[in-house]
C-alpha positions in Angstrom: 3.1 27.1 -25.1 5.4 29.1 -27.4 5.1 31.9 -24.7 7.0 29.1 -22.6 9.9 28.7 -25.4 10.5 32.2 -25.5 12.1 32.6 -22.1 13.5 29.5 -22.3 15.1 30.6 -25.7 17.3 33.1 -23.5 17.4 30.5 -20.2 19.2 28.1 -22.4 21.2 29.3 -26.0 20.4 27.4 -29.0 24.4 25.8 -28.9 23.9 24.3 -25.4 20.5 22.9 -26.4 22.2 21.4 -29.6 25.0 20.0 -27.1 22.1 18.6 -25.0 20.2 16.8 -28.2 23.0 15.8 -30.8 26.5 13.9 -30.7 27.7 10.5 -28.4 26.3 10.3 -25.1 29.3 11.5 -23.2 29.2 14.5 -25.3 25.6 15.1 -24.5 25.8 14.7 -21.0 28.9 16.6 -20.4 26.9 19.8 -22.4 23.5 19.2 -19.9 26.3 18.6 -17.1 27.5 22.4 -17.8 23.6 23.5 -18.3 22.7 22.1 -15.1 25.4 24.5 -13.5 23.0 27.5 -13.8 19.4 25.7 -12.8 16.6 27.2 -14.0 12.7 25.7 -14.3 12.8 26.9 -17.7 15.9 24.0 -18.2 13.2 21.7 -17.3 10.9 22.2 -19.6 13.4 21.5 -22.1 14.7 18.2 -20.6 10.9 16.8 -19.8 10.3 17.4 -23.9 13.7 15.3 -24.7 12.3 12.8 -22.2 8.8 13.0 -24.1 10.1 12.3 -27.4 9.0 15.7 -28.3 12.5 17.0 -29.7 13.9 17.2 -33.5 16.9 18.8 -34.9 16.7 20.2 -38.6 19.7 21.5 -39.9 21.5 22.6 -36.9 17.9 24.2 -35.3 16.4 22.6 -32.4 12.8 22.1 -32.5 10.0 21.1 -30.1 6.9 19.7 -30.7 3.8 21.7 -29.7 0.9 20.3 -29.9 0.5 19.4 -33.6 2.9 21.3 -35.0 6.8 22.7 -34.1 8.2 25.6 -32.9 12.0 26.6 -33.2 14.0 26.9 -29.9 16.0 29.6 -30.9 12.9 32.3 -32.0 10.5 30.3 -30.2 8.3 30.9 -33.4 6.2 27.6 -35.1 8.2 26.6 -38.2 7.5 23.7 -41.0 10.6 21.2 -40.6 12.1 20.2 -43.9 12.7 17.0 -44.8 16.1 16.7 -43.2 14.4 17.1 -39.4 15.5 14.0 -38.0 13.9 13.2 -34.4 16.4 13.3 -31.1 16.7 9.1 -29.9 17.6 8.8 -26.4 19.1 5.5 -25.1 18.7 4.0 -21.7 22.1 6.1 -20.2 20.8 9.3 -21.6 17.7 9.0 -20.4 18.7 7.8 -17.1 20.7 11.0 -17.1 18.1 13.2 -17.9 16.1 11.7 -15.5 18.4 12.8 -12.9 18.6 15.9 -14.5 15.1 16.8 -14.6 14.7 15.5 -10.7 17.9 18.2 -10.1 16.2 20.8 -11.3 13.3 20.1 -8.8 15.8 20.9 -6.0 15.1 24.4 -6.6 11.2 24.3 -7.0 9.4 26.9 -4.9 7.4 24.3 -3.7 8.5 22.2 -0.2 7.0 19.1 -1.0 8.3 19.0 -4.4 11.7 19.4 -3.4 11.5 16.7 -0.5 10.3 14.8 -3.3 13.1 15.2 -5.4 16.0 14.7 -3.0 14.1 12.2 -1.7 14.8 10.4 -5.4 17.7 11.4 -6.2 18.9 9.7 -2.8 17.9 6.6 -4.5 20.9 7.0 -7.0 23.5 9.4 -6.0 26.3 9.0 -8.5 24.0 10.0 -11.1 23.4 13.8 -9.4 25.8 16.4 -10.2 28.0 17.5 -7.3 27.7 21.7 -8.0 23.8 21.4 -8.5 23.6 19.8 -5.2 25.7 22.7 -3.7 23.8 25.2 -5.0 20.4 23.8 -3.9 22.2 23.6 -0.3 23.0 26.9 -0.4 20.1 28.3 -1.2 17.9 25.9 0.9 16.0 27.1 3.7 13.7 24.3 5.4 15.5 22.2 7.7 13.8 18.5 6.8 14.3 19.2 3.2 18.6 20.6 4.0 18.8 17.3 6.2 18.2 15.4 3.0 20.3 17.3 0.6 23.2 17.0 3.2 23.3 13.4 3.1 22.8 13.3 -0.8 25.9 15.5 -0.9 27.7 13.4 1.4 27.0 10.4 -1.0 28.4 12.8 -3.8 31.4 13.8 -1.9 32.2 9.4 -1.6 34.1 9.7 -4.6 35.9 12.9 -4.7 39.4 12.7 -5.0 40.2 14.4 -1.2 40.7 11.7 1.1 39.9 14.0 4.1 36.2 14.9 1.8 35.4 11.3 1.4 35.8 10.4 5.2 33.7 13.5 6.2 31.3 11.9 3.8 31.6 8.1 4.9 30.7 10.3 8.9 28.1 11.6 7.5 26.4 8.8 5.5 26.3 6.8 8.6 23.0 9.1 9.7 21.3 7.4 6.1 19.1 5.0 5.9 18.5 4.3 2.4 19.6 1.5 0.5 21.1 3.1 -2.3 23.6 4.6 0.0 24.2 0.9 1.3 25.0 -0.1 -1.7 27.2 2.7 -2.4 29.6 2.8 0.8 29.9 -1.3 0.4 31.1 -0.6 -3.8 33.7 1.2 -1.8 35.2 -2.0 0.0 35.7 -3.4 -3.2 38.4 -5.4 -4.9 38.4 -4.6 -8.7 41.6 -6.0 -9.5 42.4 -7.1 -6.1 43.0 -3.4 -4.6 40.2 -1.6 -2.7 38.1 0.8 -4.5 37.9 3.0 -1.2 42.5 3.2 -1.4 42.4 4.9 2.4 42.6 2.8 5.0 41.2 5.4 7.8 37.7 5.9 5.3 37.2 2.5 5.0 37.3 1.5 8.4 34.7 4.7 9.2 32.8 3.2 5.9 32.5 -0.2 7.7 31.0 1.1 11.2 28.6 3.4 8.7 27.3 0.7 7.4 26.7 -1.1 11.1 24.5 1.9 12.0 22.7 1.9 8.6 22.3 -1.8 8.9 20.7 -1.6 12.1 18.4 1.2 11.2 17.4 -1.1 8.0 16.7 -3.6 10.4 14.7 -1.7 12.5 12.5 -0.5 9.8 11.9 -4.1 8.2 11.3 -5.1 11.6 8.4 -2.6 11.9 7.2 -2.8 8.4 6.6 -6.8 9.3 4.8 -5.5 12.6 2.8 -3.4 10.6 2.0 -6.1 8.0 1.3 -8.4 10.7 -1.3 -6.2 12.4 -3.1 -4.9 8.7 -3.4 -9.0 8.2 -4.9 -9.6 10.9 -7.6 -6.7 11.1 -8.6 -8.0 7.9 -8.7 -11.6 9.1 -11.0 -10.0 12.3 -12.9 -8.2 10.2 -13.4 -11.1 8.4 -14.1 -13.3 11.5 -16.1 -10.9 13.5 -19.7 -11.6 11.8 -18.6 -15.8 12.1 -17.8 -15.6 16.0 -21.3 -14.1 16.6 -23.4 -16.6 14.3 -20.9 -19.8 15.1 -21.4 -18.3 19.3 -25.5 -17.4 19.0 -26.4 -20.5 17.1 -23.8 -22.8 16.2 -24.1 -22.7 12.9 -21.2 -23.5 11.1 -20.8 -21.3 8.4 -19.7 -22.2 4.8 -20.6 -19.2 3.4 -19.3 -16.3 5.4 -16.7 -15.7 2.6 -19.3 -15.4 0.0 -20.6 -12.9 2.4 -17.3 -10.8 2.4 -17.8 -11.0 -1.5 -21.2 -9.6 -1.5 -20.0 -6.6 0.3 -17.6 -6.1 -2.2 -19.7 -6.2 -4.8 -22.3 -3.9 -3.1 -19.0 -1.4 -2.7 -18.3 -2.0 -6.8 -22.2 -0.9 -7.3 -21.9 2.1 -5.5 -19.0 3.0 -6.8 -20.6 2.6 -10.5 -23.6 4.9 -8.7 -21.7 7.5 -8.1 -19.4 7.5 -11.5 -23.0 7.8 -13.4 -24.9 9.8 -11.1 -22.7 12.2 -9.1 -19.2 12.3 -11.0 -18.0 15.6 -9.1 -18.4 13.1 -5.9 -16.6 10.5 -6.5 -14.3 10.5 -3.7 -17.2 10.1 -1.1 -18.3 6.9 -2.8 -16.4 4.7 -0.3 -18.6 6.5 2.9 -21.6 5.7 1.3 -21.0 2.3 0.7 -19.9 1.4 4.0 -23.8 1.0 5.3 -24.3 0.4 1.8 -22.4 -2.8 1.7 -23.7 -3.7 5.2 -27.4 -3.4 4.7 -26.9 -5.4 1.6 -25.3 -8.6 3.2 -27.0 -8.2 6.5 -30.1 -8.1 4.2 -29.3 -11.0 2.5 -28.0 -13.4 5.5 -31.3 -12.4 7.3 -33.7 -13.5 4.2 -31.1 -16.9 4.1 -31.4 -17.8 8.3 -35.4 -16.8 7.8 -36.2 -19.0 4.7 -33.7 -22.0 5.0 -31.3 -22.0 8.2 -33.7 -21.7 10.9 -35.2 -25.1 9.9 -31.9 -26.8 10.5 -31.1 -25.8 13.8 -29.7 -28.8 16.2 -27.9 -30.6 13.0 -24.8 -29.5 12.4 -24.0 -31.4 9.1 -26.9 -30.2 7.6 -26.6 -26.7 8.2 -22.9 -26.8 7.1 -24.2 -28.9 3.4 -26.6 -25.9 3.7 -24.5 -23.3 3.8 -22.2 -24.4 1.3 -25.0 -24.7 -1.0 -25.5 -21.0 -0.2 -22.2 -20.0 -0.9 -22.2 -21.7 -4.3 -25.4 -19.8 -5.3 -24.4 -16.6 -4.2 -21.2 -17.2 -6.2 -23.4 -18.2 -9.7 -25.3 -15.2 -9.2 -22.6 -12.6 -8.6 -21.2 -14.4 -12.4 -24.3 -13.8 -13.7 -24.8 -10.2 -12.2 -20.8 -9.4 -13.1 -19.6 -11.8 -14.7 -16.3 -14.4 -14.1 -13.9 -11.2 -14.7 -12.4 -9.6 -11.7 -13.8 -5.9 -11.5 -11.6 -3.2 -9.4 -12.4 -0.8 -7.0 -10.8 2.4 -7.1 -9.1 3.9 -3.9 -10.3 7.1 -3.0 -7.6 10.4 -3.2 -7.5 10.3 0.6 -6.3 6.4 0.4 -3.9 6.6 -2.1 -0.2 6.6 -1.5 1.5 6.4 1.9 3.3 7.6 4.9 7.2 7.3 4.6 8.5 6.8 8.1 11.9 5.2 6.7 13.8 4.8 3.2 12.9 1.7 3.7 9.5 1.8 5.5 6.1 3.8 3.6 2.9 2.8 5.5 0.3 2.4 2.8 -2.7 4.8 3.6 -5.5 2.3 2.9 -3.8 -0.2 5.0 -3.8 2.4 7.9 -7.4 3.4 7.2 -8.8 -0.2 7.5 -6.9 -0.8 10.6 -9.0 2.2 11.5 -12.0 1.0 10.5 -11.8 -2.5 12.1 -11.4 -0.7 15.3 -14.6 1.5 14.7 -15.9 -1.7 14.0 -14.8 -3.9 16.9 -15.7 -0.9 19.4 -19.6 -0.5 17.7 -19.6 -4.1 18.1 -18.3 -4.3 21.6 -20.8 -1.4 22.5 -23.8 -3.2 20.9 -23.3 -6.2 22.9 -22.7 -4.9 26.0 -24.7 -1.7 26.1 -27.9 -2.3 24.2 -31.1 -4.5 25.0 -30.6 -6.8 21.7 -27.0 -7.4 23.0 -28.4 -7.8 26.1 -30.8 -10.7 24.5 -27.5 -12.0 22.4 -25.8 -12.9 25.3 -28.4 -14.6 27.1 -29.4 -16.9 24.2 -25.4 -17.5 23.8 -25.2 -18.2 27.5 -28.8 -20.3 27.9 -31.0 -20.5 24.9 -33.8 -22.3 27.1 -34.0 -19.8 30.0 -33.6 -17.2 27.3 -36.8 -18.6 26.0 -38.6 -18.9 29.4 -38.0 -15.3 30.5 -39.4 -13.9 27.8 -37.0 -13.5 24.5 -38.1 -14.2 21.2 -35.1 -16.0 20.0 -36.2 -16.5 16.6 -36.1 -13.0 16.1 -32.6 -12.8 18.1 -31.7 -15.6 16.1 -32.4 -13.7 12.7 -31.0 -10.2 13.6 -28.0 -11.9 15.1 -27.4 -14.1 11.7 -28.0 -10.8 10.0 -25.5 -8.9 12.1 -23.1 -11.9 11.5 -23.3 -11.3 7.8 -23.5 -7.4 7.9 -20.6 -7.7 9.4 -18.8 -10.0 6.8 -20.1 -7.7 4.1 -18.3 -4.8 5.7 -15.3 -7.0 5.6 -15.6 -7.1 1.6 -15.9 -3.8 1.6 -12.5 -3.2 3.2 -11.0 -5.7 1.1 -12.2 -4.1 -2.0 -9.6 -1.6 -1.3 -6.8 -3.9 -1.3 -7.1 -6.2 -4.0 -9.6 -6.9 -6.8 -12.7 -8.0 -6.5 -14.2 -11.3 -7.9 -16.5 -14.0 -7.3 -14.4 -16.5 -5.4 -12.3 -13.8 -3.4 -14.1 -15.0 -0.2 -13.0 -18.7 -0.4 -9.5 -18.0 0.3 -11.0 -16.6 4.1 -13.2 -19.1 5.4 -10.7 -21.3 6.8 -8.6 -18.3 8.2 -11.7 -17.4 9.8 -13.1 -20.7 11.4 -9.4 -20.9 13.3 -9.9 -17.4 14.4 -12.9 -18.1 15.8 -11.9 -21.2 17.6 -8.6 -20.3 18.8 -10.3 -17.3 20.2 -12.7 -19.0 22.3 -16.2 -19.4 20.7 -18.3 -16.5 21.6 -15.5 -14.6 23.0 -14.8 -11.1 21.1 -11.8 -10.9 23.3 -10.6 -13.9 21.9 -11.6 -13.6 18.5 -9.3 -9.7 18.9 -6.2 -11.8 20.2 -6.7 -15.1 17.6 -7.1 -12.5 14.7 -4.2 -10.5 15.5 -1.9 -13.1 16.9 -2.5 -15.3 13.4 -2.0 -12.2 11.2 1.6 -11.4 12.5 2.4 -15.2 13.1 1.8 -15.4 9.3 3.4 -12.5 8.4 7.1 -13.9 10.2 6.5 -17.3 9.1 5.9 -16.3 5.5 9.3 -14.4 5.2 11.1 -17.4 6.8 9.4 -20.2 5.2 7.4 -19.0 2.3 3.9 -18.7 2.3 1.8 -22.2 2.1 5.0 -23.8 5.0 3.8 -20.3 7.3 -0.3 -21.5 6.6 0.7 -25.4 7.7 2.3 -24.3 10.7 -0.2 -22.4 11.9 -2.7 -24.8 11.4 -0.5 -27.2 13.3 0.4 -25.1 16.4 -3.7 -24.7 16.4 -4.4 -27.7 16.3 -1.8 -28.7 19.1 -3.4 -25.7 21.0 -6.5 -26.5 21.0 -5.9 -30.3 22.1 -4.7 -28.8 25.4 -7.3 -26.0 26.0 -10.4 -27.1 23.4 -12.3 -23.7 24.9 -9.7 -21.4 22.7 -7.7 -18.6 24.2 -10.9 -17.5 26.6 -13.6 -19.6 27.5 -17.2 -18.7 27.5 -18.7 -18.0 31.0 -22.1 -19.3 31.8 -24.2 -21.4 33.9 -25.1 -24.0 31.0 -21.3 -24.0 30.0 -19.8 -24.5 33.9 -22.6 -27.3 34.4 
């Protein structure tokens, strides 16, 4: 490290780092202001240790911590500080100036991303950046994406100059932007502080105003889509969630108390595995989430198949009990997961490859897990669709669904269909948790708050019907979504319930009925 101070020693003189660190805070910015003027990385490493807390002045030396001792700025050699040394304190303006410093100085990184990064930030607060930095990074800027940006940050610069011809170029210019900062910066424009516009030209504002019509609508646009998006990541959860009930509610017509206590195990059986892999195979730890997928599924399909073989199956043809029954169920397997974890909630890391997300709009980033379990519900739906409809036990699904006592007759053991099917139901619900894990924490209630979401999925859908249960799931995820941000989250849960309700009075089938000889007769 004190190879690092020595070129910065000659980067930046000993007097302009003293400016930097000592004196009032318009004094200090105006000296980095004049620093910043001739960017270089090595500037940076100087601002990120004043942002660390990692500078002292002794005497009228600057000195930087390193490690666990101090080396002078000026030689770049490790010194004792006397007892004089008195540590650099940085209030909230100085630091918010550094900040946008130290972001500046990324304009000129070598590397692409970094630099989108940057302008991408300092976008977020433009009359903090300093208007010859921002020229200098344009002029030396060759990717197009990355010029786009620093364009509009300059026109955001160029709001305030003192030209009148600059700042309508600039109000033009902004109208391309759709980031809220910039919002908020043309409409300080149109101001009255002391009843005369801020903005004194008549001509700019006028072009300010139909700027901010075009950013408005482009705001718009990308709220509108981020719903959308919210909407459809909702409801592949609530599908996911639903898919395993739709088959056991349509095979048997058992009604299902503890499906959500299924979703839980799942998680659970994700937690373990990741816990496996921490111990066992540290340098693998981003591959954790691909083994738990069958992980999780084996483990809740295992344990709804041991549940319909030992209690369920003897319950068939009574609906109350089997409901009591399954409750009971749900309240074990959510002791047991207490005793196992205990009543804390316990997290489940995202993988690299899930973390962050795609930025289509200032206003609009697409979380990457969000997008991968929309994926995965789709894998999931099409495995499920190609089960049923392609495979001999789908085959024998569908005629027990259709008519259990022919089924019988011709030849199919619809215990055994019964029992595979139950344990598909719950495989299913495990994978569920599993995809849940990745969005929230994972405790043992989590799958309470989805049992009711899925029982109206399932019988708006049409019971039986995985075209229905597709539609229900998706229709109720964005319906929720738009109610929620008109009329706040439990109004948006009673008026779907409703408009169900009130649906299903007029078609009691659901969105698709079930074909069938027994059903038409």
């Amino acid at each position: 490290m004190c190879l690092l101070l020595a070129p910065l020693a000659r980067a930046l003189s000993p007097q302009e780092a003293l400016g930097i660190a000592r004196g009032s805070a318009d004094t200090r910015v105006a000296a980095l202001q004049k620093a910043a003027e001739h960017p270089d990385a090595r500037l940076a490493v100087f601002i990120t240790a004043l942002l660390n807390d990692r500078v002292q002045i002794d005497g009228s030396r600057v000195q930087v911590r390193q490690g666990n001792g101090w080396v002078d700025l000026a030689t770049g050699q490790v010194v004792t500080p006397s007892e004089n040394a008195q540590g650099v304190i940085n209030n909230n303006y100085i630091r918010k100036q550094l900040t946008a410093a130290r972001a500046a100085l990324d304009l000129f990184d070598p590397d692409r991303q970094a630099r989108l990064t940057a302008v991408r930030a300092l976008q977020n607060d433009p009359s903090s950046v300093d208007r010859p930095l921002v020229e200098q990074a344009l002029k030396a800027e060759k990717d197009a994406e990355v010029r786009e940006h620093l364009d509009l940050l300059h026109a955001a610069i160029l709001l305030i100059s003192p030209s009148a011809s600059e700042r309508l170029t600039a109000a033009r210019t902004l109208a391309a932007s759709d980031y809220p900062a910039v919002r908020t910066l043309l409409l300080s424009r149109l101001d009255k502080p002391g009843g005369q516009y801020a903005e004194p030209d008549a001509a700019v504002r006028a072009q300010i105003r139909q700027s901010l019509r075009a950013i408005d609508s482009r705001l718009a646009w990308g709220a509108r889509v981020g719903t959308l998006f919210s909407g459809i990541s909702l409801g592949s959860v609530l599908l996911l969630a639903a898919l395993g009930l739709a088959v056991t509610y349509g095979l048997m017509g058992v009604i299902n108390m503890a499906q959500g206590e299924f979703i839980m195990v799942g998680a659970y059986a994700t937690y373990v595995m990741q816990n496996l892999f921490q111990r066992y195979l540290p340098g693998l730890e981003s591959y954790a989430l691909v083994a738990a997928v069958p992980f999780s599924f084996i483990v809740a399909g295992g344990v709804g198949m041991v549940a319909e073989r030992a209690i369920i199956r003897r319950l068939y043809g009574r609906p109350l009990e089997t409901l009591l029954t399954t409750w009971g169920i749900s309240l074990v397997l959510i002791q047991l997961m207490r005793s196992l974890f205990g009543p804390q909630n316990v997290q489940v890391d995202n993988p690299p490859w899930m973390s962050g997300g795609l930025q289509l709009m200032a206003n609009l980033i697409l979380p990457y897990n969000r997008m991968v379990i929309i994926v995965f519900t789709a894998f999931v739906l099409l495995a499920m669709w190609l089960l049923i409809s392609r495979t001999r036990m789908g085959l024998f699904v569908r005629a027990v669904t259709q008519n259990r006592p022919m089924a019988s007759c011709v030849g199919v053991r619809t215990p055994r269909i019964d029992m595979l099917a139950f344990g598909l139901g719950t495989g299913i619900a495990g994978l569920a948790g599993c995809a849940l894990s990745q969005i929230g924490n994972v405790s043992p209630e989590m799958g309470q708050g989805y049992i009711v979401d899925c029982f109206m999925v399932v019988v708006l859908g049409g019971v039986g019907q995985l075209t229905g249960t597709v539609a229900a799931a998706l229709g109720l995820g964005v319906a929720n979504t738009l109610l929620e941000g008109v009329a706040g989250a439990v109004l948006a849960k009673i008026a779907v319930l409703v408009a169900i309700i009130l649906f299903i009075q007029k078609r009691p089938q659901g969105m698709f009925a079930l074909k069938g000889r027994s059903v038409e007769s």
